[in-house]
C-alpha positions as CSV (number, residue, x, y, z in Angstrom):
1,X,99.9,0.5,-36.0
2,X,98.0,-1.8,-34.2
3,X,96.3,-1.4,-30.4
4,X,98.7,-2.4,-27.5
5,X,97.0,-5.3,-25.7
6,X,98.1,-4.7,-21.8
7,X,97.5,-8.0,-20.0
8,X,97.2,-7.6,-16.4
9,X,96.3,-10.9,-15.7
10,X,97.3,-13.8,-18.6
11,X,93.5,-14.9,-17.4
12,X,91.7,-12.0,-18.1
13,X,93.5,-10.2,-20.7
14,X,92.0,-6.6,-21.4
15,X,89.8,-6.1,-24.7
16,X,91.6,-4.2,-27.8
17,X,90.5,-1.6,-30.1
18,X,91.0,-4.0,-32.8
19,X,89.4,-6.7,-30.6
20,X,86.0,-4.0,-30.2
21,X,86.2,-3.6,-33.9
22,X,86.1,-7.2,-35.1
23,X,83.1,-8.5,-32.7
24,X,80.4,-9.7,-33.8
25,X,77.3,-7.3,-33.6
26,X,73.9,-8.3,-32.4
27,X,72.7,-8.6,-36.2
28,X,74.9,-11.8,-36.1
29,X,72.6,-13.8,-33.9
30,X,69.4,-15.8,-34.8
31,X,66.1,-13.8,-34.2
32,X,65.6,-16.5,-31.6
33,X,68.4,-15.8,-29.9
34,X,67.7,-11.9,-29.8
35,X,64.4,-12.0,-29.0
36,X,65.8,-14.2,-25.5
37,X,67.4,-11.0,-25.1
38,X,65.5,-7.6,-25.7
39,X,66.7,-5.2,-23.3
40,X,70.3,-6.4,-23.5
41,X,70.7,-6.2,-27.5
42,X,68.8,-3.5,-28.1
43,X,72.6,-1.4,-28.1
44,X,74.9,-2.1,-30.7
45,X,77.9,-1.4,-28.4
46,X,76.4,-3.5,-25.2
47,X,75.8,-6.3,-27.6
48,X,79.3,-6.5,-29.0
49,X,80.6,-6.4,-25.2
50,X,78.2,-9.0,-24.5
51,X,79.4,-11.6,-27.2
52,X,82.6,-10.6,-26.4
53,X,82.5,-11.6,-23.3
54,X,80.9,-15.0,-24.1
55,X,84.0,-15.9,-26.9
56,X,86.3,-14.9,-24.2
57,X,85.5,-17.7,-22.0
58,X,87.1,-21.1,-22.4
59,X,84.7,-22.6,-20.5
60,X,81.1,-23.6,-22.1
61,X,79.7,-23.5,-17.9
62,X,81.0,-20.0,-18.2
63,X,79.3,-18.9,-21.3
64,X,76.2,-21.0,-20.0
65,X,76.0,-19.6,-17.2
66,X,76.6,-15.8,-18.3
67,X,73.8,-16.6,-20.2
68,X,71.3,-18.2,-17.6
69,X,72.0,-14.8,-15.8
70,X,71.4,-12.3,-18.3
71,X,68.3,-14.0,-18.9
72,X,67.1,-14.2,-15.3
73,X,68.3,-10.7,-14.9
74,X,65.9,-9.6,-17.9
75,X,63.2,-11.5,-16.8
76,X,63.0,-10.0,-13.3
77,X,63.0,-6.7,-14.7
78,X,67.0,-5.2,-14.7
79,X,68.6,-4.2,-17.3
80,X,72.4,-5.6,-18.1
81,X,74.9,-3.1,-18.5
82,X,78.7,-4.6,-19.7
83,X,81.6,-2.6,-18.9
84,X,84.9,-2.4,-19.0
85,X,87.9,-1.0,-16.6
86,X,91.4,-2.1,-17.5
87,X,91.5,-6.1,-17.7
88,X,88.4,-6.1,-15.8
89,X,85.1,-7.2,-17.9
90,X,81.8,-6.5,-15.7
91,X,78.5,-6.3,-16.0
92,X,76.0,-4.6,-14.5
93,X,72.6,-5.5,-13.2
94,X,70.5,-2.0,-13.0
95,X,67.4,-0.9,-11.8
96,X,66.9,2.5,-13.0
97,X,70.5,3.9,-12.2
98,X,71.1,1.5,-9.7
99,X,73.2,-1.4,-9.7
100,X,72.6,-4.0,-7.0
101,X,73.8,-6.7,-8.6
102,X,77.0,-7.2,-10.8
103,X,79.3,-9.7,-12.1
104,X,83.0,-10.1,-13.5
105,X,83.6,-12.4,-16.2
106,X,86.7,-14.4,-16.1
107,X,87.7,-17.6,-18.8
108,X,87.3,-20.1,-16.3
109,X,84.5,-19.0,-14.0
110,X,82.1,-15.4,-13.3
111,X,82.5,-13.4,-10.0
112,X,79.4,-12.4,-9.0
113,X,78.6,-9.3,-6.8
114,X,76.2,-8.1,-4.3
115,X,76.1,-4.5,-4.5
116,X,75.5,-1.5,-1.6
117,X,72.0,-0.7,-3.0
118,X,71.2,-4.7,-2.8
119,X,72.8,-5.1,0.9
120,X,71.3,-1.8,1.8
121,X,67.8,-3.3,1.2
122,X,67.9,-6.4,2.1
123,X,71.1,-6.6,4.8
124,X,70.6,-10.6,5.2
125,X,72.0,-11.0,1.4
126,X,75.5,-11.2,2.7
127,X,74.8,-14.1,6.0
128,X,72.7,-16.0,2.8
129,X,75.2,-15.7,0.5
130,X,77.7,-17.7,3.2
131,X,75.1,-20.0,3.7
132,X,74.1,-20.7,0.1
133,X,77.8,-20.4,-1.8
134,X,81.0,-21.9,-0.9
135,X,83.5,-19.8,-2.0
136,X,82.1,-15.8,-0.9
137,X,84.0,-12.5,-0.3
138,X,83.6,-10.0,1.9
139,X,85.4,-6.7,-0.3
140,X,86.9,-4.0,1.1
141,X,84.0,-1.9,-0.5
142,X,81.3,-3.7,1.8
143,X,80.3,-5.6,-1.5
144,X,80.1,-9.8,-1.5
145,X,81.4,-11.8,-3.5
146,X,80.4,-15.0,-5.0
147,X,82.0,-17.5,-7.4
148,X,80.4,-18.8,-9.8
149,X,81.8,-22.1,-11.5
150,X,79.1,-24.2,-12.6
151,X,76.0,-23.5,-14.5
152,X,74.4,-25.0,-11.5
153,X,76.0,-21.8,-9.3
154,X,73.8,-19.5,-12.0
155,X,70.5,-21.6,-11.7
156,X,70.8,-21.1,-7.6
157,X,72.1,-16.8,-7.6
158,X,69.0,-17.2,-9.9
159,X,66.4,-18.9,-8.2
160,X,67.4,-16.5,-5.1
161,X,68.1,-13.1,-6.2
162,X,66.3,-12.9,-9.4
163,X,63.1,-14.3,-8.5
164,X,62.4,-12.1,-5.4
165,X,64.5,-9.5,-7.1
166,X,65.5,-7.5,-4.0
């Protein structure tokens, strides 16, 4: 019998068993394209998630721009961490077991978060984030929000978060 696909929202709809099972593995990209990538596709399970999430997207800005950050993320030193909870596909940016940055991949665009051990250090985040980004959150969890549309919305979170990495 196959997995019962629950769709919570039509734009987002939650990974499968079977879905899981018929991703592509980390063995089916270039060495090129791995070695971009150490940390992240050194798992067999993250990677799947991880391609998933880019053959999800309808949009190549999305899928460019999941990339552009998994690479800044790696190159300032975090590790990415994909997860999933109901519909919701997320990743998270750790250093060591924290997470103070995350992100939410949709088809048409990535919600990027600034998490409590991020804010905690470096308060100002949230003010910058309004004054950088057009469309930010404040969440009920004391997290911000920021969505991402265009590849050019990556190259900026970039530039400011990964570079100084707070």
């Amino acid at each position: 019998m196959p997995a019962s696909k629950i769709a919570f929202d039509a734009d987002n709809p939650e990974w499968t068993e079977e879905d899981f099972a018929r991703a592509k593995g980390p063995q089916s990209l270039s060495d090129a394209e791995r070695s971009a990538f150490p940390a992240t596709f050194d798992d067999e399970d993250d990677a799947k998630f991880h391609l998933m999430n880019l053959e999800n997207s309808n949009s190549p800005a999305v899928r460019e721009s999941y990339l552009k950050l998994l690479v800044a993320g790696e190159r300032a030193g975090l590790r990415t961490k994909p997860s999933r909870r109901g519909s919701k596909r997320s990743v998270h940016f750790l250093r060591g077991a924290e997470a103070p940055y995350g992100l939410i991949v949709n088809r048409g665009d990535i919600l990027f978060y600034l998490r409590g051990p991020a804010l905690a250090k470096q308060p100002s985040l949230s003010i910058e984030a309004e004054r950088r980004f057009d469309e930010t959150r404040l969440t009920a969890a004391g997290e911000v929000t920021i969505r991402l549309k265009t590849s050019s919305d990556a190259d900026r979170i970039s530039a400011w978060l990964f570079s100084a990495n707070p």
